[in-house]
N, C-alpha and C positions, 0 to 999 in steps of 0.2 A: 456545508458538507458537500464533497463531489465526489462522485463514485469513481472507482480507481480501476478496478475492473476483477477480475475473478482470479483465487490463486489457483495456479495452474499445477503447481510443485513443489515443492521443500527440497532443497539442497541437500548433502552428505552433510554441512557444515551450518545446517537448520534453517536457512534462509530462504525466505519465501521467495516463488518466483512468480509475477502478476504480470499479464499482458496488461499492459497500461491501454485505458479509452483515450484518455489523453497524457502529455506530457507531463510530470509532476516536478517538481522543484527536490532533488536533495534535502532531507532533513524533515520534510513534511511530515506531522504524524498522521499513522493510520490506524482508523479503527473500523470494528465491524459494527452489524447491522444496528447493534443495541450500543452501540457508540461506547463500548470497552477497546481503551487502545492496546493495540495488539503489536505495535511497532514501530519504525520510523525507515523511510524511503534511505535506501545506502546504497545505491548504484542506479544508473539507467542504461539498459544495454540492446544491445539489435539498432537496425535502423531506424531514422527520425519518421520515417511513417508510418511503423508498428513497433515503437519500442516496448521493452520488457524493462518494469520494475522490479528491482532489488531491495524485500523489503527484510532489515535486521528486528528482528522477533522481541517482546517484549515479556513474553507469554511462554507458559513452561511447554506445551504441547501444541504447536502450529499445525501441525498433522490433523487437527479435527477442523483446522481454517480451508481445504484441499475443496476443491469446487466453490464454493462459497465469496458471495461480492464480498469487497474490501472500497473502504472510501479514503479521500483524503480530509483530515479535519484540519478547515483553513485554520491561517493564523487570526487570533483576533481580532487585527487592526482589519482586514478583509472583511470579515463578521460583523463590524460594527456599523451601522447603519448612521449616517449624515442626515 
């Protein structure tokens, strides 16, 4: 798990908006603190040294996600330890 950064906003069209810590990959999913995923990464926008993540909501009320960290939950093959 890697922290993704805090949401900042909810869109008119409910999508979260997260200053990203770091760059994230497209399609990533994300979840919060208690690791409920709460969405998947759908845009990255701003510039490449402060971009903003575009996260599509999975979850009926994002609106109680607003200040609150968001991470990314790698993919498996990541997670899995050699």
């Amino acid at each position: 798990m890697q922290r993704l950064g805090k949401v900042s906003n909810v869109t008119p069209s409910r999508n979260m908006v997260v200053k990203a810590e770091n760059s994230p990959k497209m399609g990533f999913e994300v979840v919060d603190e208690n690791l409920n995923v709460v969405g998947k990464v759908f845009d990255i926008i701003g510039p490449v040294s402060a971009p903003y993540a575009i996260i599509k909501p999975s979850i009926k009320e994002p609106e109680k996600l607003l200040n609150k960290p968001v991470y990314l939950l790698l993919s498996k093959t990541k997670r899995r330890k050699r």
